[in-house]
Backbone as CSV, one residue per row, in Angstrom:
resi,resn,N_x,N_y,N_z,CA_x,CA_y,CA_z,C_x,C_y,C_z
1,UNK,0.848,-1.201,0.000,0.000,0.000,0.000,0.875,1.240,0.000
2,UNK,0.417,2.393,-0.771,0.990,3.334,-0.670,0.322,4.512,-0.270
3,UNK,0.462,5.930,0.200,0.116,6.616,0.989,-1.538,7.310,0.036
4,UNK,-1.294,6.978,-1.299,-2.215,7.469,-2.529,-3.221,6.006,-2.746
5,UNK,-2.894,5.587,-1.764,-3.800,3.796,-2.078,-5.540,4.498,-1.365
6,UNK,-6.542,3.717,-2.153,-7.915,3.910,-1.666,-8.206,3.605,-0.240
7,UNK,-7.136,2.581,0.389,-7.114,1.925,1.277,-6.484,3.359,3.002
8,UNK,-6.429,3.963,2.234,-5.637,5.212,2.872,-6.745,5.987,3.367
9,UNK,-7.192,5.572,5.043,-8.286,6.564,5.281,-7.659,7.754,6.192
10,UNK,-6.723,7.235,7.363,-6.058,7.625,8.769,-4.906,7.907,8.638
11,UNK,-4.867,8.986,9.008,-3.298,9.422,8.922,-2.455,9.952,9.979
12,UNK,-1.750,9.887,11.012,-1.103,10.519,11.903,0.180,11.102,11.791
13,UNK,0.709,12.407,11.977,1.816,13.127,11.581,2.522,13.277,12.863
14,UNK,3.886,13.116,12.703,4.562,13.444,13.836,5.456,14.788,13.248
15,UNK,5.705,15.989,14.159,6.497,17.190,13.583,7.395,17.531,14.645
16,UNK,9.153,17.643,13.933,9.523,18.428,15.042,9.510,19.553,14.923
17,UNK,11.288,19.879,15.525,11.909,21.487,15.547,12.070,21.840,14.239
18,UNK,12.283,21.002,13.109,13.026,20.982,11.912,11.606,22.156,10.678
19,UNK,10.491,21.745,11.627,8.991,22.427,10.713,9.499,23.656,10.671
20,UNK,9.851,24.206,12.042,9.508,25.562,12.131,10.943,26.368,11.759
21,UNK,11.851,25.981,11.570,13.340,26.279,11.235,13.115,27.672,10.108
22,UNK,12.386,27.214,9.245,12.084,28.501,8.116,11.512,29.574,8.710
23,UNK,10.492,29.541,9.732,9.947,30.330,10.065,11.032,31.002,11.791
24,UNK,12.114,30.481,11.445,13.219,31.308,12.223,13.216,31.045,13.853
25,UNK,13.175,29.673,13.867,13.429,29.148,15.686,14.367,28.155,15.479
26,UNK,15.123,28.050,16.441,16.326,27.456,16.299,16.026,25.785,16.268
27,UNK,16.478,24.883,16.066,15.956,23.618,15.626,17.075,23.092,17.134
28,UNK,17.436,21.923,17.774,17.991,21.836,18.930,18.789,20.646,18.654
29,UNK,19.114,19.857,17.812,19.957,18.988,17.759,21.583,19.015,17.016
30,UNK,21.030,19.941,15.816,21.976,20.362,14.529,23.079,21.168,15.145
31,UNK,23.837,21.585,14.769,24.999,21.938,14.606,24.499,23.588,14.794
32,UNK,24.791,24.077,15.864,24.366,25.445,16.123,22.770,25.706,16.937
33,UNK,22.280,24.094,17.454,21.316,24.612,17.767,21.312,24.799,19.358
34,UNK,19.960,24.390,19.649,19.757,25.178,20.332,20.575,24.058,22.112
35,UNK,20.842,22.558,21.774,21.599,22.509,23.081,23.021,22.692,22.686
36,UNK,23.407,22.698,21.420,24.711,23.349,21.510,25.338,24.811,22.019
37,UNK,23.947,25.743,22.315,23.901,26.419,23.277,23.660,26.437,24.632
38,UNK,23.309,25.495,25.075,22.958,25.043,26.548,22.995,23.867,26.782
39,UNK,23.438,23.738,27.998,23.298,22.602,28.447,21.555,22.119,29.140
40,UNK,21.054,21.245,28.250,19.861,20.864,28.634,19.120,20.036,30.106
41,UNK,20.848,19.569,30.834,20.175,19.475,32.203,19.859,20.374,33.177
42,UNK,21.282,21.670,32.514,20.460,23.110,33.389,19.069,23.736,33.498
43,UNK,18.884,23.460,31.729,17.800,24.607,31.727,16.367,23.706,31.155
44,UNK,16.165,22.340,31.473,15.304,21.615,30.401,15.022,20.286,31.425
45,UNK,15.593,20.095,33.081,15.146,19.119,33.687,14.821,18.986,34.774
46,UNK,13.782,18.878,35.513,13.329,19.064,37.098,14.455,19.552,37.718
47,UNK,15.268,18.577,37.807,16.651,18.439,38.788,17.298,20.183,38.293
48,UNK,17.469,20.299,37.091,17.934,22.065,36.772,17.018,23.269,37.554
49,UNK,15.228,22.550,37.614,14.616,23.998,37.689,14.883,23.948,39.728
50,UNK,15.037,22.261,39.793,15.283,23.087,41.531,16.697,23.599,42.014
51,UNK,17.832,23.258,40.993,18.628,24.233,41.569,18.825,24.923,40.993
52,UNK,18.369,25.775,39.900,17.941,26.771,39.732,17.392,28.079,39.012
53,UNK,16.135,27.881,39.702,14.539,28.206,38.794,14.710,29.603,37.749
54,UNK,15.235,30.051,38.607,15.519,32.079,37.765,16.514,31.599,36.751
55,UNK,17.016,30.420,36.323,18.261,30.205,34.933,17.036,29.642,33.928
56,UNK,16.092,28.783,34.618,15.296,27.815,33.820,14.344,28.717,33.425
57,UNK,13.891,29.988,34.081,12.143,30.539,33.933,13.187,31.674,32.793
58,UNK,14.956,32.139,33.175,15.148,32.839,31.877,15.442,32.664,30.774
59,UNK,15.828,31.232,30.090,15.570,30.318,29.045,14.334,30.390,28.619
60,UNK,13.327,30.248,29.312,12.506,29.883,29.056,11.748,31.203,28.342
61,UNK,11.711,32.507,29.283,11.194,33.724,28.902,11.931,34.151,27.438
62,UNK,13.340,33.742,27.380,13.587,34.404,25.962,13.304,33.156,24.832
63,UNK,12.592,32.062,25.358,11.840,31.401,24.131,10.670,31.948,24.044
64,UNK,10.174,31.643,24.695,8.469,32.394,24.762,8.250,33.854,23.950
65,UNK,9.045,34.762,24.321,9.174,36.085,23.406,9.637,35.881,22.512
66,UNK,11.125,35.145,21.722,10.459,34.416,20.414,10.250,34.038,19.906
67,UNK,8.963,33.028,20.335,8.052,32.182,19.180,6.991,33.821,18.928
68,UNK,7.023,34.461,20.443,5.528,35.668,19.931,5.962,36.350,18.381
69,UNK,7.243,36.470,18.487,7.524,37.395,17.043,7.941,36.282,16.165
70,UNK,7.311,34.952,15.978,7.650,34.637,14.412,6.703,34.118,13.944
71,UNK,5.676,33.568,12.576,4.925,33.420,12.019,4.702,32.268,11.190
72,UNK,3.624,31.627,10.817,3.753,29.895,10.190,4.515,30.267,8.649
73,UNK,4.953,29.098,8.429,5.605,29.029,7.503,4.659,28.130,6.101
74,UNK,5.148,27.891,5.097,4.273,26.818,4.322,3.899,25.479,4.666
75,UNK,4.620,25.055,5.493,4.656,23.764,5.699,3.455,24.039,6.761
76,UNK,3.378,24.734,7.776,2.330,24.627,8.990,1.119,24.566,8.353
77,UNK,1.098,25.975,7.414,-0.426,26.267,6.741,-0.665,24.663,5.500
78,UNK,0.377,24.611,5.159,0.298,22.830,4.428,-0.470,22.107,5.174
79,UNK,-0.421,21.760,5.935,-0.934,20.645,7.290,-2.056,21.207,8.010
80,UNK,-2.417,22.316,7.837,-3.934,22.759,8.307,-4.830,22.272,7.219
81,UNK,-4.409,22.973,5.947,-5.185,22.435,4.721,-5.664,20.818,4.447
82,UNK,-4.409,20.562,4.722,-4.726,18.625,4.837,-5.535,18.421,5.790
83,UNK,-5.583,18.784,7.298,-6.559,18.827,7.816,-7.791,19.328,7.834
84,UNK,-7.981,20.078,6.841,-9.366,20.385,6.760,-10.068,19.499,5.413
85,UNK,-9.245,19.022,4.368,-9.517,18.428,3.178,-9.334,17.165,2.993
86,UNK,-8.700,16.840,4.314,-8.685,15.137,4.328,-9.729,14.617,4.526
87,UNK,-10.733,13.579,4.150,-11.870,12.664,4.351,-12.091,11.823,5.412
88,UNK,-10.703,11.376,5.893,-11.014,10.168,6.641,-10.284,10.958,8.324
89,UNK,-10.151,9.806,8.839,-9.103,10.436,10.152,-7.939,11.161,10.208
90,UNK,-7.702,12.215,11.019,-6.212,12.833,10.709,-5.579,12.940,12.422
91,UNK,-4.644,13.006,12.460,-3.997,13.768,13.884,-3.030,13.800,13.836
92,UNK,-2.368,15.189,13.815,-1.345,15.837,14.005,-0.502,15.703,15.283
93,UNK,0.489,15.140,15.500,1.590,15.470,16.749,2.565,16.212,16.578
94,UNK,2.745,17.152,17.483,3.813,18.070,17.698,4.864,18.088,19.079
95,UNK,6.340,17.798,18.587,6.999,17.928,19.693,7.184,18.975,20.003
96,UNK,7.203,20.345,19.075,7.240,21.166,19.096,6.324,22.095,20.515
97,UNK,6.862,23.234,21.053,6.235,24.044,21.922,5.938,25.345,21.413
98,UNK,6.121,25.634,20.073,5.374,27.134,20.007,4.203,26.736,19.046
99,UNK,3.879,27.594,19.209,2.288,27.496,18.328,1.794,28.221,16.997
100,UNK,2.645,27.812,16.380,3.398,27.823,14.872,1.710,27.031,14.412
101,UNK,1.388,25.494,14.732,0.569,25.109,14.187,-0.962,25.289,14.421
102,UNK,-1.023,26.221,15.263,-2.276,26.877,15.782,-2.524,28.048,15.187
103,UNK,-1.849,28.705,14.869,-1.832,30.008,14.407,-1.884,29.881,12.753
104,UNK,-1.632,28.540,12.119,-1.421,28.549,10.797,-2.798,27.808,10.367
105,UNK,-3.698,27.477,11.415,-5.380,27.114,11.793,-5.375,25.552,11.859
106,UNK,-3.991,24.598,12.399,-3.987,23.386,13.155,-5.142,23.243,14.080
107,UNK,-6.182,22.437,14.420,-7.119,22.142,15.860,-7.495,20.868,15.998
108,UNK,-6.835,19.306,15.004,-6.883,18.280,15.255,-4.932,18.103,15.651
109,UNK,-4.638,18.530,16.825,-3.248,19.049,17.274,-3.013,18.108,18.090
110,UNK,-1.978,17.566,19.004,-1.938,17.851,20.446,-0.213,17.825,20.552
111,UNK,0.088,18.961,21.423,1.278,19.120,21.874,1.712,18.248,23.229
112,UNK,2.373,16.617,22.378,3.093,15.904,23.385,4.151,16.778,24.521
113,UNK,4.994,17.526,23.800,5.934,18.156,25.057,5.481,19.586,25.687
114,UNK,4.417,19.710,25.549,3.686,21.018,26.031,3.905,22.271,25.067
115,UNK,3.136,23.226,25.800,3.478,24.931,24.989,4.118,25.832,25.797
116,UNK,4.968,26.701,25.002,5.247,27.796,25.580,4.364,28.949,26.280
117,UNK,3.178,28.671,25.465,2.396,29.867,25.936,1.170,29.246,27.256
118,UNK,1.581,28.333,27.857,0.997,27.886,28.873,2.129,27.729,30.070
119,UNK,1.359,27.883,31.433,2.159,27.654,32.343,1.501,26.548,33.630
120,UNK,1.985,25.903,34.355,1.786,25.343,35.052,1.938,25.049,36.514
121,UNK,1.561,25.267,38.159,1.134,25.519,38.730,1.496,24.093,39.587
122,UNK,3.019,24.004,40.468,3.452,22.842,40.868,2.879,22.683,42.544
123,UNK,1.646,23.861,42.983,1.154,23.514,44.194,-0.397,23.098,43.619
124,UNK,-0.960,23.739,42.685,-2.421,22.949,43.120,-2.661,22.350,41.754
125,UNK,-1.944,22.855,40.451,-1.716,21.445,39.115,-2.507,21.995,38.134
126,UNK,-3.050,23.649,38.488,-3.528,24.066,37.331,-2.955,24.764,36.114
127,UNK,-3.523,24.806,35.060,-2.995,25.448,33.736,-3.697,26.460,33.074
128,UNK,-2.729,27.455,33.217,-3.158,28.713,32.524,-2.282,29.484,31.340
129,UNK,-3.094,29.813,30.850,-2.742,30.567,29.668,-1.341,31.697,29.949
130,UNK,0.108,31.694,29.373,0.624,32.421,29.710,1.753,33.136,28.498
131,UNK,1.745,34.204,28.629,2.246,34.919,27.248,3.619,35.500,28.292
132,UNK,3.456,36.480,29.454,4.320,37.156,29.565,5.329,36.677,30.349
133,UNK,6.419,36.933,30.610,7.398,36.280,31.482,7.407,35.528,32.487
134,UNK,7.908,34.606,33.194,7.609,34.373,34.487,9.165,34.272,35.663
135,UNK,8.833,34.571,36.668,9.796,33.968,37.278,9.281,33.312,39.024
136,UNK,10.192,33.187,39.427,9.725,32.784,41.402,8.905,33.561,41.671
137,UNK,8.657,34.690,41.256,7.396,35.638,42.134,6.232,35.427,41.411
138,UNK,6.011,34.703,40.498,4.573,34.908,39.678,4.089,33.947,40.552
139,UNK,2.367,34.707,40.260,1.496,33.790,41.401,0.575,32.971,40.053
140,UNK,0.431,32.043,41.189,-1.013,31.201,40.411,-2.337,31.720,40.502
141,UNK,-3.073,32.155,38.955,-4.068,33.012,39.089,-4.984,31.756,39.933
142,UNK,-4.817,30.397,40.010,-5.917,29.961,40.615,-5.979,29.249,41.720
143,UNK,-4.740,29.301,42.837,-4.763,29.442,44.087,-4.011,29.995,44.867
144,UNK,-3.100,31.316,44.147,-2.617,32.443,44.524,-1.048,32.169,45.313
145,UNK,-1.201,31.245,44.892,0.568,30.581,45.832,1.535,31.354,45.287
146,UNK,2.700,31.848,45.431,3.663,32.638,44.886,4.684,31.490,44.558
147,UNK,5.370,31.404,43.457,6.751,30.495,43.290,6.895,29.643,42.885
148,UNK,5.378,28.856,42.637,5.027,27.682,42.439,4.116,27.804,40.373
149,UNK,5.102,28.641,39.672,4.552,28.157,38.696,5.993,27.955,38.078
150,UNK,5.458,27.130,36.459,6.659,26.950,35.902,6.166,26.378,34.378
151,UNK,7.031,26.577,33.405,6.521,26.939,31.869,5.971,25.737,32.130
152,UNK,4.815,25.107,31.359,4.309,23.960,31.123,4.896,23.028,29.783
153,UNK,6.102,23.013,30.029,6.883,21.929,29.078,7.149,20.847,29.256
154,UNK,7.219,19.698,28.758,7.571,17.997,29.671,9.485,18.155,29.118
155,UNK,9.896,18.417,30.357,11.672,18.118,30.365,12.083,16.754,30.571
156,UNK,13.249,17.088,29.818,14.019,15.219,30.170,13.782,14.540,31.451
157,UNK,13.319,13.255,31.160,13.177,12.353,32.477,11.606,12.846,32.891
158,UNK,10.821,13.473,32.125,9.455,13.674,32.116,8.422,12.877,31.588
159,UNK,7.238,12.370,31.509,6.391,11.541,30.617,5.603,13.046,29.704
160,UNK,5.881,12.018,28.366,5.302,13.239,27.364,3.682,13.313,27.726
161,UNK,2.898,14.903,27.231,1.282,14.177,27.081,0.752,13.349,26.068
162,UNK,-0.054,13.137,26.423,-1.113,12.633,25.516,-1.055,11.282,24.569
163,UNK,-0.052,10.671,25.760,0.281,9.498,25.116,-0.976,7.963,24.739
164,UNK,-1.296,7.726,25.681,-2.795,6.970,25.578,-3.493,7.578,24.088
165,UNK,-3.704,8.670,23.810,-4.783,8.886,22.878,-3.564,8.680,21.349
166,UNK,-2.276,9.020,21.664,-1.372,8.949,20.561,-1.321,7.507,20.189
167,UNK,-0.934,6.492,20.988,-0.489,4.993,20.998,-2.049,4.838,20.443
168,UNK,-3.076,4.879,20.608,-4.478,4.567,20.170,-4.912,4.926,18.609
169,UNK,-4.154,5.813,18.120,-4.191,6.911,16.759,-3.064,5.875,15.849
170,UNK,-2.169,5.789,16.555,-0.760,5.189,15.737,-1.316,3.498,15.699
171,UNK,-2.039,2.698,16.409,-2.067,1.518,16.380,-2.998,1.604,15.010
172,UNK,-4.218,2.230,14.389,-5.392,2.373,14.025,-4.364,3.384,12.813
173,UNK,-3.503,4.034,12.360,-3.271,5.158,11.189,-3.039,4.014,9.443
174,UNK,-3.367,4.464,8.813,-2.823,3.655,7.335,-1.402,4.119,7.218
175,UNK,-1.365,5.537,7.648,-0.021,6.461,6.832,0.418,7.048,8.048
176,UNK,1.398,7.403,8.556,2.528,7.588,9.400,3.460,8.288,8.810
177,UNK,3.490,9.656,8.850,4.178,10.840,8.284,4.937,11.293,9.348
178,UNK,6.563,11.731,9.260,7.193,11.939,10.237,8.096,12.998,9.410
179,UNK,8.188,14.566,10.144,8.361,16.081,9.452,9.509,17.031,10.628
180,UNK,10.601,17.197,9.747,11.028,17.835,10.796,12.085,17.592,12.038
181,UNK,12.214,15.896,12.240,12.370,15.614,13.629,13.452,14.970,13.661
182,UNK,14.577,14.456,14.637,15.810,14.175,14.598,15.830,12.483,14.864
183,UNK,14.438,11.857,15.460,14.609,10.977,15.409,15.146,9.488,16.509
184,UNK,15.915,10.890,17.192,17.034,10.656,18.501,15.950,10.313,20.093
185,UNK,15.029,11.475,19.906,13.871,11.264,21.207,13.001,10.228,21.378
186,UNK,13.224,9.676,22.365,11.897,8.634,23.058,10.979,9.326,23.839
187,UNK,9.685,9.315,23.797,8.763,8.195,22.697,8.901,8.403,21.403
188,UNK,8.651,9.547,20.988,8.459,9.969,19.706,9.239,9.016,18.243
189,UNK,10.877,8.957,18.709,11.424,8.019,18.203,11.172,6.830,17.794
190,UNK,9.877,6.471,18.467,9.245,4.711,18.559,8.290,4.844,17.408
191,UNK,7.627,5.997,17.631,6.287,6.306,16.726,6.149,5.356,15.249
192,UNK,7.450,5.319,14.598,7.634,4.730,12.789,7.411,3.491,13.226
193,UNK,8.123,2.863,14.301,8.364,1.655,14.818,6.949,0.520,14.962
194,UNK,6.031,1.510,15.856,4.630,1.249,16.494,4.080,1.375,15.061
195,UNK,3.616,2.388,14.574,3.117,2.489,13.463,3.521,1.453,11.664
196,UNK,4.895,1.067,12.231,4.888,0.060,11.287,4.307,-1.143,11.417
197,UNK,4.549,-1.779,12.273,4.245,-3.154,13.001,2.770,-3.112,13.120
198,UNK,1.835,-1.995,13.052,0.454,-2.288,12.939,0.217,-2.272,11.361
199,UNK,1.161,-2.000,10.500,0.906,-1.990,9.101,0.764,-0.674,8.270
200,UNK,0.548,-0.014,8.919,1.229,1.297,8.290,1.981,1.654,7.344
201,UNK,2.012,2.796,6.129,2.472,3.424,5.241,3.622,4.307,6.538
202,UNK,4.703,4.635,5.999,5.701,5.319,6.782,6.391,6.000,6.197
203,UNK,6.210,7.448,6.392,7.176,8.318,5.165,7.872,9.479,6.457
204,UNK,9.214,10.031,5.714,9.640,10.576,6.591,9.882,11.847,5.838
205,UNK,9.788,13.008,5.924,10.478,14.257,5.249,11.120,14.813,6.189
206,UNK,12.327,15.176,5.764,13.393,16.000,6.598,14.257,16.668,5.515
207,UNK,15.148,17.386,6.042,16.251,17.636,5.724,17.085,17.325,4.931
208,UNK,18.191,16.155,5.804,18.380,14.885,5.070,17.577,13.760,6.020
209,UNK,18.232,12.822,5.054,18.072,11.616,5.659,18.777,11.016,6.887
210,UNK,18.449,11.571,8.077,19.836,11.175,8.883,19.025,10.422,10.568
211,UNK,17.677,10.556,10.107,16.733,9.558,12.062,17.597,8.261,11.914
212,UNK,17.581,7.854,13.134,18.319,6.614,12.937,17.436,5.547,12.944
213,UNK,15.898,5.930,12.835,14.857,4.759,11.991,14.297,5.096,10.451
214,UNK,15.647,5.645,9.986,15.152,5.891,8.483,14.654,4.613,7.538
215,UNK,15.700,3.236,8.154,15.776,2.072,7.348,13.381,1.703,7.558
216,UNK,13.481,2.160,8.897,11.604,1.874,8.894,10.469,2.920,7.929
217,UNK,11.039,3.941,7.263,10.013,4.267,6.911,10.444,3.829,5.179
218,UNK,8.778,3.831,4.416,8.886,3.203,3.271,9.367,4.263,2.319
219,UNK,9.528,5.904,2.440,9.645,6.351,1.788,10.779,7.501,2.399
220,UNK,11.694,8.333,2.016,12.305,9.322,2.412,12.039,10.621,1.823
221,UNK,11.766,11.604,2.335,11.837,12.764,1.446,12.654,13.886,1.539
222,UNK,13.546,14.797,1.109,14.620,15.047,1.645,14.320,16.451,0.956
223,UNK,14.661,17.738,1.838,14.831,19.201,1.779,13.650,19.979,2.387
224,UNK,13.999,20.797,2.699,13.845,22.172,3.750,12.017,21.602,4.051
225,UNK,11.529,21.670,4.995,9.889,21.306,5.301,9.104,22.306,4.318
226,UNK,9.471,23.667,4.692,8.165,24.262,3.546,8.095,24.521,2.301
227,UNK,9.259,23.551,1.694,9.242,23.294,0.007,8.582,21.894,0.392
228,UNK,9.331,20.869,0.845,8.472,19.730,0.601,7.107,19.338,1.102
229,UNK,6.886,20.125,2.212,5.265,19.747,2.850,4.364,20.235,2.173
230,UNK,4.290,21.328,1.303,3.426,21.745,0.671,3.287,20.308,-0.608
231,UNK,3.816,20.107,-0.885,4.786,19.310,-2.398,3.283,18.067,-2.303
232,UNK,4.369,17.421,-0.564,3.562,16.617,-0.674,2.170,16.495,-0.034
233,UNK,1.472,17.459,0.559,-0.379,17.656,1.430,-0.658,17.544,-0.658
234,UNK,0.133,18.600,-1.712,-0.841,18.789,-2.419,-1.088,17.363,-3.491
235,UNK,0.418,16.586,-3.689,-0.095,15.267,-3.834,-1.112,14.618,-3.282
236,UNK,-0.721,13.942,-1.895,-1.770,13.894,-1.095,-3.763,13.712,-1.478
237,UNK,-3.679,15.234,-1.326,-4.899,15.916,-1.676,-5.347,15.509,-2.873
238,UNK,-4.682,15.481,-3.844,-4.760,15.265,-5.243,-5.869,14.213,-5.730
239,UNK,-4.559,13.128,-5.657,-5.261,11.841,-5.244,-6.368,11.593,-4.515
240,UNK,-6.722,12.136,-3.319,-8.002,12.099,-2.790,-8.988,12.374,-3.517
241,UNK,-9.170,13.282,-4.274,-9.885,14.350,-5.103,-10.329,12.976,-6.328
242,UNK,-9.215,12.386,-6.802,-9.457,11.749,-7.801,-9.805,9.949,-7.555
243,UNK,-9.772,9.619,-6.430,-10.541,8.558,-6.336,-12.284,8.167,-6.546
């Protein structure tokens, strides 16, 4: 079967850092990114934010300010369109934390490693909407504790979300599209794996060719996401149209 087969109702996408690269955020594995600027147990793991929170909440504040100033690229608005013109099942995963695919009109979404623009609330576990900075003094608008919030991201040695409804999507997808991503991260890394073994179509677009489960997917597609994602939603689409 191929991804243009009649047999092709369900589709699940996995996206990383690599989507949004055009649209000017640093991608985190490559050569200049973003932990070759940091060390990710400082600023990216429980154990960093308790010793210490004002390094982790200021990482964090100069991501948050900017994803606010950058804008979807082709590839995001690609993948809304497919989602609105696809027929059968769709769901989008994003490791990604800015909201690149919300803004480009993504809403069959879910952000496994959380968002930037949410924060989270380590005395009573609530989540609120958060745009502007934070540090030790911000209170929780919803039980007023001081100190106790912190970006709502899943850091190393964290369980991603939304895994139950993902493993349920990937057992059940025809096509298994993987955009963007290095390949290197667990769970996410498993995704081609799971999704093959239930029988799945498996295509990967990146960059190059370099996940180290490239040998699992059936197809490779290689250069920059918002030349090829458009390329291929409008294949895709095509074919739909003409069955």
């Amino acid at each position: 079967m191929n991804p243009n087969h009649p047999k092709t109702k369900s589709i699940v996408i996995l996206t990383g850092a690599g989507i949004s690269a055009a649209s000017g955020l640093d991608t985190f594995r490559d050569k200049g990114g973003v932990w070759a600027q940091y060390d990710y147990r400082e600023v990216a793991t429980p154990e960093g934010f308790v010793r210490n929170p004002e390094k982790v909440h200021a990482f964090y504040n100069i991501r948050r300010l900017q994803a606010l100033t950058v804008e979807p690229n082709a590839a995001h608005f690609a993948l809304a369109r497919l989602e609105r013109e696809w027929h059968g099942d769709f769901l989008l995963v994003t490791q990604n934390v800015d909201g690149l695919h919300e803004v480009a009109g993504s809403e069959k979404l879910l952000h496994m490693h959380g968002a930037l623009n949410s924060a989270l609330c380590q005395s009573c576990g609530d989540r609120v909407s958060w745009t502007a900075d934070m540090d030790t003094s911000s209170i929780c608008p919803h039980c007023q504790e001081v100190g106790h919030m912190r970006p709502d991201v899943v850091w190393f040695g964290e369980m991603p979300y939304h895994m139950e409804t993902i493993n349920t999507a990937l057992s059940q997808a025809d096509l298994f599209v993987s955009i963007g991503t290095s390949g290197t991260v667990y769970p996410a890394a498993g995704f081609v794996l799971e999704a093959w073994r239930n029988g799945a179509v498996t295509i990967e677009l990146n960059l190059e060719p370099s996940s180290p489960g490239t040998d699992l997917f059936a197809d490779s597609i290689d250069g920059p996401a918002e030349e090829t994602v458009p390329v291929f939603v409008e294949r895709l689409l095509s074919t739909q149209t003409a069955r």
